[in-house]
C-alpha angles and dihedrals in degrees: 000000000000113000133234106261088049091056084058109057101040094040085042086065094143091138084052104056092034086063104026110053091048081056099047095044097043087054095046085054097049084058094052110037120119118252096228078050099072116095095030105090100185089065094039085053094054085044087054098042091050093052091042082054092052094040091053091055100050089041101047091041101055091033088067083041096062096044088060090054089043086055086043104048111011104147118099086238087064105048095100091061098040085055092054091049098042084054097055104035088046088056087054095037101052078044092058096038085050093061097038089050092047097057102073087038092054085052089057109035110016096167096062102026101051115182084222125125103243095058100042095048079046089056096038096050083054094041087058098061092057094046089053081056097046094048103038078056090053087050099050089050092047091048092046098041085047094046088055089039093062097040093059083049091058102049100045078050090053090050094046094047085053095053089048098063091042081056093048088048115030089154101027115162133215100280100220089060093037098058085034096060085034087048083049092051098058092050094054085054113103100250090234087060095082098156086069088038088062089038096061094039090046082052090048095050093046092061097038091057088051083050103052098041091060115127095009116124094210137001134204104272093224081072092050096056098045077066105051088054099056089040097065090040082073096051085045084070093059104033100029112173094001091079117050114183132200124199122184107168109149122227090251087052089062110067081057121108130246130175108264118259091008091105092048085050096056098049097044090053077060100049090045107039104044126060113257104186138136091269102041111025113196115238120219121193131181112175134148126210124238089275095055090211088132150035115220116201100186120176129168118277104237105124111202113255098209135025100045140062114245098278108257090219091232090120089058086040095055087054093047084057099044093056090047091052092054093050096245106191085229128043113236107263124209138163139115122296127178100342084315130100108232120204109181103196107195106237104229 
């Protein structure tokens, strides 16, 4: 979808207009300008305001046309029907502004400005020629504004992707040598000792999945969520019952798309930043609503008062960033509610 700072600049088109319409008038009364005309520059001037009257009009008029169909139908995906509007609601709309813009002309000058058919299906077939230009200009500006406008997109997500997974994994190892030495470690587990046999399997998958998800804009959320599973299974070992987690996700939610990590991020803002403790559990929620136009991860407010620093909020602001890159129809949502912290992530 175009952005907002794109719609500006192409719908506050003054210089434009301010240049345009002076142009386009003063051509169209070049062309019809009478020959015994030339040379008497009164009379070219009043040629040349008229038609700037009249340009003015059908410009004004079907540029305001087109920026309803913009608001209607913005998307790329959308752009055959938006032409096809925009063809046949162009044709009604420079036959209704003929025919507004006759009428005080025909106050002023009844003789050659007639309101008969013939001569206002004669202006409006010419007007016409003029309003395709104008609008398939419109257009050319919108396209190629649109087509920079995702380029720079792609690239600031590919930087912040980047900088996600340098955040995920500030230390990373190779991974060869990482899954070998973890390989060797559950070998070296007393095969009775299955709680550390799962521990090590559940690490393993953990970094395989960060792994795998580098360089990929979204993911299926279904795969988020299997990590994050076993993501908190591994925080279960160390928190046991002082963390009690809840996670609702519907089996339609699931072929939805999420950028990959935000989730983790988010839960892990939660484990490091509230107090889980005996006396106070932390409560970790995931859950989405019967839309499934977003995903809610929801945890007890109770910031931990020793051991951290006061979080900076870049984490939250990375996958704010993240979604807005990728042209989420919603922006990610996030502030306290009833004693919970409440961040609402759009499914793509």
């Amino acid at each position: 979808m175009p952005n907002a700072e794109y719609l500006g600049r192409v719908i506050n088109d003054r210089r434009f207009l301010l240049a345009g319409i002076p142009l386009l008038s003063l051509v169209i009364a070049a062309f019809n300008l009478p020959g015994s005309a030339y040379g008497h520059w009164p009379l070219m001037a009043a040629h040349w305001l008229i038609s700037m009257y009249f340009t003015a009009g059908y410009w004004l008029s079907n540029r305001q046309l087109w920026r309803w169909l913009l608001s209607r139908f913005p998307s790329p995906e959308q752009t055959p029907r938006r032409l096809w509007a925009l063809a046949g609601l162009a044709l009604l709309v420079t036959s209704a502004a003929t025919v507004a813009l006759t009428l005080p002309m025909h106050g002023l000058l009844p003789s050659i400005f007639p309101l008969e058919a013939p001569f206002l299906l004669r202006s409006a077939r010419f007007s016409l020629v003029p309003t395709v230009a104008v609008l398939t200009l419109y257009e050319a500006m919108y396209f190629f504004e649109q087509w920079k406008g995702n380029l720079h997109r792609a690239e600031q997500l590919a930087r912040t992707q980047t900088q996600a997974q340098l955040d995920a994994l500030q230390s990373q190892l190779d991974p060869h040598f990482l899954f070998n030495n973890l390989n060797t470690l559950a070998a070296l587990i007393e095969p009775e000792n299955e709680p550390a046999q799962q521990f090590v399997e559940q690490l393993a998958d953990v970094y395989r999945y960060v792994l795998l998800a580098q360089g990929q804009p979204t993911v299926p959320l279904a795969e988020e969520m299997a990590f994050i599973e076993t993501y908190l299974a591994l925080h279960k070992a160390r928190f046991r019952d002082n963390l009690v987690v809840e996670i609702a996700v519907p089996p339609a939610a699931l072929a939805r798309r999420v950028a990959p990590l935000s989730v983790q991020l988010l839960v892990e803002n939660a484990l490091k930043h509230n107090e889980a403790s005996r006396q106070h559990p932390l409560h970790l929620r995931l859950w989405t609503d019967e839309n499934a136009d977003f995903l809610r991860v929801e945890n007890t407010l109770r910031p931990r008062t020793a051991g951290l620093a006061p979080g900076t909020g870049t984490g939250l602001a990375n996958v704010r960033r993240r979604y807005e890159l990728l042209d989420a129809a919603r922006p990610v949502e996030a502030g306290a509610v009833a004693n919970k912290f409440v961040v609402k992530v759009p499914l793509l």
